[in-house]
Structure formats: C-alpha cells, structure tokens
ROROVEX-397416 format. One record per residue: x, y, z of N, C-alpha, C, O in turn. Coordinates in steps of 0.1 Angstrom, whole numbers, plus 5000, padded with zeros to 4 digits. Example, Ala and Ser with C-alpha at 12.3 -4.5 7.8 and 13.67 -1.06 7.14 Angstrom:
BEGIN
513249435078512349555078513249675078514249675085
512849785071513749895071512950005079513450115080
END
This chain:
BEGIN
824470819119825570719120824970579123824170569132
825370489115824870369118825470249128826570199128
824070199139824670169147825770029145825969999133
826369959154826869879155827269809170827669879179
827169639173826769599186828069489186827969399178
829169489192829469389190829369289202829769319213
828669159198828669049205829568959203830168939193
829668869220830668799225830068689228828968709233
830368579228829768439233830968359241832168379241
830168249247830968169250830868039242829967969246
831467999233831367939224831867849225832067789214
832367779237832167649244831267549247831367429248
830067649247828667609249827867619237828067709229
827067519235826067499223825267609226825467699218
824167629239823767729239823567919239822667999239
825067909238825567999237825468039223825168159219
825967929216826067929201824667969193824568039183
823567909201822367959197822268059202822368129192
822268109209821668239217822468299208821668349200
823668339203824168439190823868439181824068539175
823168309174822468329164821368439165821468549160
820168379174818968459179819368609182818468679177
820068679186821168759185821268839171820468919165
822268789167822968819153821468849142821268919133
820768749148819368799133818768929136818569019128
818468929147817469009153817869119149817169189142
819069169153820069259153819969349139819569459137
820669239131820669229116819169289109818969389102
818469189113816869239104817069399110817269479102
816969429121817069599128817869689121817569809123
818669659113819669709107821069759117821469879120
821269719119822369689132823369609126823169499120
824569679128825369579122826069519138826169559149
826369389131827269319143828369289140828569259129
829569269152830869299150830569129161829969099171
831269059155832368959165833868909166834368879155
834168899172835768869175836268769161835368699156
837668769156837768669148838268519156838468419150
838368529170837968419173836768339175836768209176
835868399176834568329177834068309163833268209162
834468409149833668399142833068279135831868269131
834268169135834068029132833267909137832767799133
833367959148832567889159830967949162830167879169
830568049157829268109158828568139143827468179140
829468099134829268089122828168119113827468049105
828368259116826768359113827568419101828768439101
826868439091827568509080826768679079825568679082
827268799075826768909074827168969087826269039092
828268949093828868989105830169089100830569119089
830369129112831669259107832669139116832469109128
833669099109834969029121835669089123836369139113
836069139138837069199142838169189149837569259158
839269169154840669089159839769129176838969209180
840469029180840469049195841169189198842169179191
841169329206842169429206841569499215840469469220
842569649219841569749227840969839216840669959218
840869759203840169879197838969789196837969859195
838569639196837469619193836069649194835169629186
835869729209834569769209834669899210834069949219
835469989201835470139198834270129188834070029181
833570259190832770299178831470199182830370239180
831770099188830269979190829570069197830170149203
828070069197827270149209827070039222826870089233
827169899221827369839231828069709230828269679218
828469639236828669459239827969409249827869439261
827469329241826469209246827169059244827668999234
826869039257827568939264827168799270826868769282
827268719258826068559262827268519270828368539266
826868449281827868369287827568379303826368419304
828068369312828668389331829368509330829568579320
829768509343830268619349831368619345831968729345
832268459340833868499334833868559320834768619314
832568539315832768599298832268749302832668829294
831668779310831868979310832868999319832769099326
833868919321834869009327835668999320836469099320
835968889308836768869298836569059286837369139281
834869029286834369129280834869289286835069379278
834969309297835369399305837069419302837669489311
837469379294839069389296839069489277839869569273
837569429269837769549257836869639262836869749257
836269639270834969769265835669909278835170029280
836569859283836769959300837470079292836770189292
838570079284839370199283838370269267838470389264
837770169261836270279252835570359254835470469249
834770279269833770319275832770269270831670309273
832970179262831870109251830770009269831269929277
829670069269828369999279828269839275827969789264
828469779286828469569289826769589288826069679293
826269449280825269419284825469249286825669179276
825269209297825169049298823969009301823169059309
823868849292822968819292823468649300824268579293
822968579312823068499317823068349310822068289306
824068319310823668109305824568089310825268029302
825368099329825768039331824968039348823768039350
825668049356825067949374824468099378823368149378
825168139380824668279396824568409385823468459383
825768459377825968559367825468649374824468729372
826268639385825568829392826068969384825669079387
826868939373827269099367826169129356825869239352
825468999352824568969337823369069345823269089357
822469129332821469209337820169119331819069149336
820169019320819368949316819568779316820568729312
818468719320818368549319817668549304816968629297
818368389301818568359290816868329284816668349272
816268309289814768289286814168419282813268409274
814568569288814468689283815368729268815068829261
815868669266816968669256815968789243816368899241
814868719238814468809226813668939230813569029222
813168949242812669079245813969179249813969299246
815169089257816369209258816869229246817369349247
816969189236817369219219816569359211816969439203
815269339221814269439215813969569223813169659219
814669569232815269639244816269749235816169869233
817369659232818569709229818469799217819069899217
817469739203816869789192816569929200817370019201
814869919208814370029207815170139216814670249217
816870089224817370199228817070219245817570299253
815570089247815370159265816470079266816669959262
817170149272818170079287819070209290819270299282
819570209301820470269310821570239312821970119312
822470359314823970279313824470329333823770399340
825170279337825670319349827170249350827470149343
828070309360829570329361830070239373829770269384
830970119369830870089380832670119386833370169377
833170099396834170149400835370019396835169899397
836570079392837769969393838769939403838269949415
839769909402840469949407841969909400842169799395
843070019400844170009395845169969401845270009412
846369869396847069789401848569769403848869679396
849969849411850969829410851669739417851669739429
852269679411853669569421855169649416855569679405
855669669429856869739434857969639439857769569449
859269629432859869539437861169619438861769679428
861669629453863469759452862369879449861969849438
861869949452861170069453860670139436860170249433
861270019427860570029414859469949411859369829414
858270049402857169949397857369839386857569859374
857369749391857269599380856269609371856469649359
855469579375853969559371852969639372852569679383
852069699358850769699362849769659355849869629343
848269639366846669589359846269679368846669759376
844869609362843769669367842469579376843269489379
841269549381840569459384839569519383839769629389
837969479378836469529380836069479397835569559405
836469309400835569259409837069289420836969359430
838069229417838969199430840969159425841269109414
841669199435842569199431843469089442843169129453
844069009442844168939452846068859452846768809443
846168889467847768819469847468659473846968659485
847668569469847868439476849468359473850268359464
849168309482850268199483850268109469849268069463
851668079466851867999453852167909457852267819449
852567869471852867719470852067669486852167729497
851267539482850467489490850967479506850367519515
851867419506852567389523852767499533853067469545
852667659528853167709535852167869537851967929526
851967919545850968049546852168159543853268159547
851568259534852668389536852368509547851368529555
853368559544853668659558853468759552854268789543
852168849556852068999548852169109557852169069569
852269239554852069319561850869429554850969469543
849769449563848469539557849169679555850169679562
849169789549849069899547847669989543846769929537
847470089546846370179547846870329547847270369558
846870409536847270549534848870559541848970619551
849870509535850870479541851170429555852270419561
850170409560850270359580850270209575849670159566
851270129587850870019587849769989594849370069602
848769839593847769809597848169679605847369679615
848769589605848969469609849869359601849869379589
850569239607850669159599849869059603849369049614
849968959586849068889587850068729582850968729574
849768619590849868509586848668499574847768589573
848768419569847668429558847768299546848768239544
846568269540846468219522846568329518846868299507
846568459519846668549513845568649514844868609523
844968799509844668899506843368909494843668899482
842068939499841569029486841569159489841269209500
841769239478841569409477839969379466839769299457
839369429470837969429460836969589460836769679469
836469579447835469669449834369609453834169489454
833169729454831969689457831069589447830069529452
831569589430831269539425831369349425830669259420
832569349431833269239435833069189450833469079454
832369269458831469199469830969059470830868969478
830769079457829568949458830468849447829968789438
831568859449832668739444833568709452833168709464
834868669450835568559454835468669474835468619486
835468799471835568869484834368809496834568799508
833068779489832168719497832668599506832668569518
833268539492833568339493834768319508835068219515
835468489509836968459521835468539532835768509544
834668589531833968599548833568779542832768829549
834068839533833668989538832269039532831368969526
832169139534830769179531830669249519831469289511
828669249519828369259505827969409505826969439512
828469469500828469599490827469669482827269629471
826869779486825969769479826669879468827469969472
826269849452827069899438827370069441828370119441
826370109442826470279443827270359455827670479457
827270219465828670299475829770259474829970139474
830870359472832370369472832970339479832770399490
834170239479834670219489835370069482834869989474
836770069488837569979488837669799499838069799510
837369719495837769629506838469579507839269569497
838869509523840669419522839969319532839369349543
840069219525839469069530840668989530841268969520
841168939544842168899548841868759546840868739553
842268619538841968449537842768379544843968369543
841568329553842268259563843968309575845068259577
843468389577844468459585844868389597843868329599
845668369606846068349615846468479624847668509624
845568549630846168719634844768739646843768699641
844768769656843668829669842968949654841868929649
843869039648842769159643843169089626844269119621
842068999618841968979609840368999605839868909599
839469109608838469139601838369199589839169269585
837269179582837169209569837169409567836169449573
837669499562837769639564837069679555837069599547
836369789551836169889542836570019547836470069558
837370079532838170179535837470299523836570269517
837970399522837570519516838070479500839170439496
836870509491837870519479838870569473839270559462
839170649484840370759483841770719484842870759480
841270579494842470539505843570479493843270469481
844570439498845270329490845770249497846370279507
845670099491846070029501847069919495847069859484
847969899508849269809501849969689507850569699518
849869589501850169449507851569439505851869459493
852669429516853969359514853769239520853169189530
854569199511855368999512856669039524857569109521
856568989534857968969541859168919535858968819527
860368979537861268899525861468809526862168759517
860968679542860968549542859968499536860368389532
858768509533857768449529857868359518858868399511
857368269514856968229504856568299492855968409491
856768229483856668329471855068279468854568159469
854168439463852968449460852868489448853868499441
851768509444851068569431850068639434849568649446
849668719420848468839425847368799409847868839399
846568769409845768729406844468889402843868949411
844268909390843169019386842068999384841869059373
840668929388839568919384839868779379839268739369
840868649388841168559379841368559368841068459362
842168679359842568629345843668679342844168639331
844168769349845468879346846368799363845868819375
847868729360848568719371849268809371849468889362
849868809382851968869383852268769393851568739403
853768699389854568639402854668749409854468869405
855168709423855568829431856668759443856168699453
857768769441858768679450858768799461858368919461
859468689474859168789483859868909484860868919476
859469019493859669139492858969239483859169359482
858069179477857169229468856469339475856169339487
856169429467854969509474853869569463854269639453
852469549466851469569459850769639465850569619477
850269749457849569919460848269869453848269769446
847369929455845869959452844970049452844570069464
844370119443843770289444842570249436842470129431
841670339435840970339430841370379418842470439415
840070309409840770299388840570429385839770509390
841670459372840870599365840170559357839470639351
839970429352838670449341837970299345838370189345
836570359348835970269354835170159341835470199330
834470089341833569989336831870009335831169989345
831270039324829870069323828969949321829469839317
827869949323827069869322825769919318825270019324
825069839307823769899307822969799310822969679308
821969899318820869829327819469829319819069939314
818569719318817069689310816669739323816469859322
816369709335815669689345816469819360817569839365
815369879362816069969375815469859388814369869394
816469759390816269619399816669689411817869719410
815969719424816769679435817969619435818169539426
818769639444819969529443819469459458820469389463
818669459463818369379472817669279467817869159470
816669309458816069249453816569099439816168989436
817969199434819069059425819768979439820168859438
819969049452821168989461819768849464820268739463
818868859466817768789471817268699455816668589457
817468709446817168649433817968559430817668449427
819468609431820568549429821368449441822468419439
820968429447821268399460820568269470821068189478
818668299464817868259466817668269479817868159485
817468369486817668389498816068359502815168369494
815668329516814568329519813668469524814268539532
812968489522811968579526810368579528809568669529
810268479529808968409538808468499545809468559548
807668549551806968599560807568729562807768769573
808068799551807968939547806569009548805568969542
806569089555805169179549804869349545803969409542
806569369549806469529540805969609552805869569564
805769739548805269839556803869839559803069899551
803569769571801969789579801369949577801770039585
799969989562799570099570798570099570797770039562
798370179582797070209589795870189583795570309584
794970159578793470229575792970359578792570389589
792870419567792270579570790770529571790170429566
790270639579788670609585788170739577786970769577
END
C-alpha cells in the first residue's frame, strides 16, 4: 500500500512556506505522496501534491500529519487527525510549541525520520464536552489541552458553582474556570496558577481564574470523575471556549459537564525525551549546579 503524509502549514508565515517545500520534496523524491488542504494549496504552491478539502475525512488513510507551525496549528491539526486516529507530528516555527516534537533547524533529519519509519506513536488523553440548558443538552465538543468557562462581559465576575461526581464542591466568584488535561497543563491551565502534569498520568484539572472564594485551589481529579460548572441564573452571561478555537455562548443557568474523551489524540514521537527534560528546554528553566546521582568509587 502506498504511503501517504498529509502536511499542514501555517501559511501566514514565509517560513513556513519554505519549510513545506523542504517537506513536500523530500517526501516526494521518497515516494510518498503528499496530501494538502485545498486551502493551503495556493499558498504553498508545490505542484505533484494530492489536494484535499478541509474535512473529517482529510487525514483518513494518511499514515501521518506533519505539522509546520505553533501549538495553534497542531491543535487546529488535532481537530482532523482525532476521530482517524491518523498520528500528529509537529514540527516547531513558532515561540514555546510545547505539543511540536521537532525544532525547525531539525526540519530535514525529522523528514528522514518519518521516511525511514523510526518514530513512535503515543495517546494523549481528551476530554468531551456538554452544555445543558432546562436539563437538555445544547451543545457538544471536545478539547486536547483545556476547556474553559469565562465571563463574556468585562465589568462583572460570574457566579459558578464547582461540581465533582455529582457533589457539589463550592461556589466560586470568578473570570471563570479551566477543566484541562494533563496535556494542557502546560497551557492556558499553567498561565490561571495550576500545576504541571506530567503526559502519562491521568487525571482531570479544575483551575479556578482569579476566584474570589477562602477554597479556590487548583484540583486534580480522577479520570473517571466528571466534572460540572453551573452559571447561577444571576450571573452574567459567559462562554466556553475549546482549546481556543471551538465556542458556545452559555447564558446564565447554563450548565457544563466534562468526562474524559472517547477518542483520544496520537502523536508520534522522534525522540523518547524526558518530559522533564522538554519542561526544562521549553521553559528554559535553570539547572545550574545539578549534579545527578553522587556514586561511590568502588576500591
């Protein structure tokens, strides 16, 4: 069966535009066909490409997507490849790109990576998304990094109430709510105060922003748990926000549930990196006067 890759760019950026060139040849000489969106294809303007509509069928049948850009173009990328199962591979050309597994200066050895097949794929967790309004569901998404209630209008904090496995937990004055996974630790859930996650453990967070409450700490809950923000029916009217890219209004009385996803998000990995070691790369954390495990001298 012959293979097929489809790449995604951010085609905003000039070097993006090259980096899919460098891409698309490599590929091509390999005998690899490549598939790109028919939005991009004008803008990356590689000829001997397969064009294919933006859809949830686009990255069926692909063996992966590779992904030039930041962390908004593989979550953009994450909205075809989740219900495939088709494996993300990103490659960094924008600031932090903590989801990317390659910097843009690696660019032609990850190409030759992907050719000879080393890389690894691994599962990262979602989570699935309902808004309930009168005890019917309105709305549903999904989110890879985080799912989040804030206030829609500036002047005024909304009034929530925490939920946890049907118990209530607290209300909260608030800007509002993240629900996040652990993948989403080290996104906007970092940026309101909660903690960082490490990928392979399970588990839900509720990062309360800017709360006004005595018990507003950051929680981790069971992947099992589910968890559910109501709007007081005085509040201010909010929104829920998916990974930044998917809304819902949510007037008050609203109520939003959160479970873990059934179909999670793959990634293939060049490198078996510590994640201590990207949290410290990416981060630029200091580690100065590290010295590892002192051992002994055998005599």
């Amino acid at each position: 069966m012959k293979r097929s890759i489809l790449v995604l760019a951010h085609t905003g950026r000039a070097e993006a535009i090259r980096s899919a060139h460098l891409v698309i040849d490599r590929l091509t000489e390999a005998g690899i066909t490549v598939r790109v969106l028919d939005e991009e294809a004008e803008p990356i303007g590689c000829a001997g490409v397969e064009v294919v509509p933006r859809s949830a069928v686009a990255a069926e049948a692909a063996e992966m997507v590779m992904v030039l850009g930041g962390d908004g173009s593989l979550l953009r990328a994450a909205e075809l490849a989740r219900l495939s199962g088709t494996p993300l591979l990103g490659v960094n050309l924008g600031h932090v790109g903590f989801l990317a597994e390659a910097e843009r200066e690696d660019l032609a050895a990850t190409v030759d990576r992907v050719v000879a097949r080393r890389y690894d794929v691994e599962e990262r967790m979602t989570i699935d998304v309902a808004v309930r309004q009168n005890g019917s569901v309105s709305a549903t998404t999904w989110a890879l990094n985080e799912a989040t209630v804030e206030k829609a209008e500036r002047e005024r904090m909304l009034e929530v109430v925490a939920e946890i496995d049907g118990r209530p937990l607290s209300t909260w004055g608030c800007d509002g709510v993240v629900c996040a996974t652990p993948t989403g630790s080290t996104a906007y859930a970092f940026s309101a105060g909660g903690p960082v996650v490490w990928p392979e453990v399970e588990a839900l967070l509720v990062v309360p922003i800017s709360a006004h409450a005595l018990f507003a700490r950051p929680l981790v809950v069971s992947p099992r748990s589910v968890v559910a923000i109501e709007l007081l029916p005085g509040t201010p009217r909010a929104v829920l926000w998916c990974d930044g890219r998917r809304t819902v209004d949510l007037p008050p009385g609203a109520r939003v549930e959160v479970r873990r996803g059934e179909a999670p998000v793959r990634f293939a990995r060049l490198h078996l990196t510590p994640f201590t070691d990207r949290l410290v790369t990416k981060f630029g954390l200091p580690v100065t006067g590290w010295r590892g495990r002192v051992r002994t001298q055998e005599r």
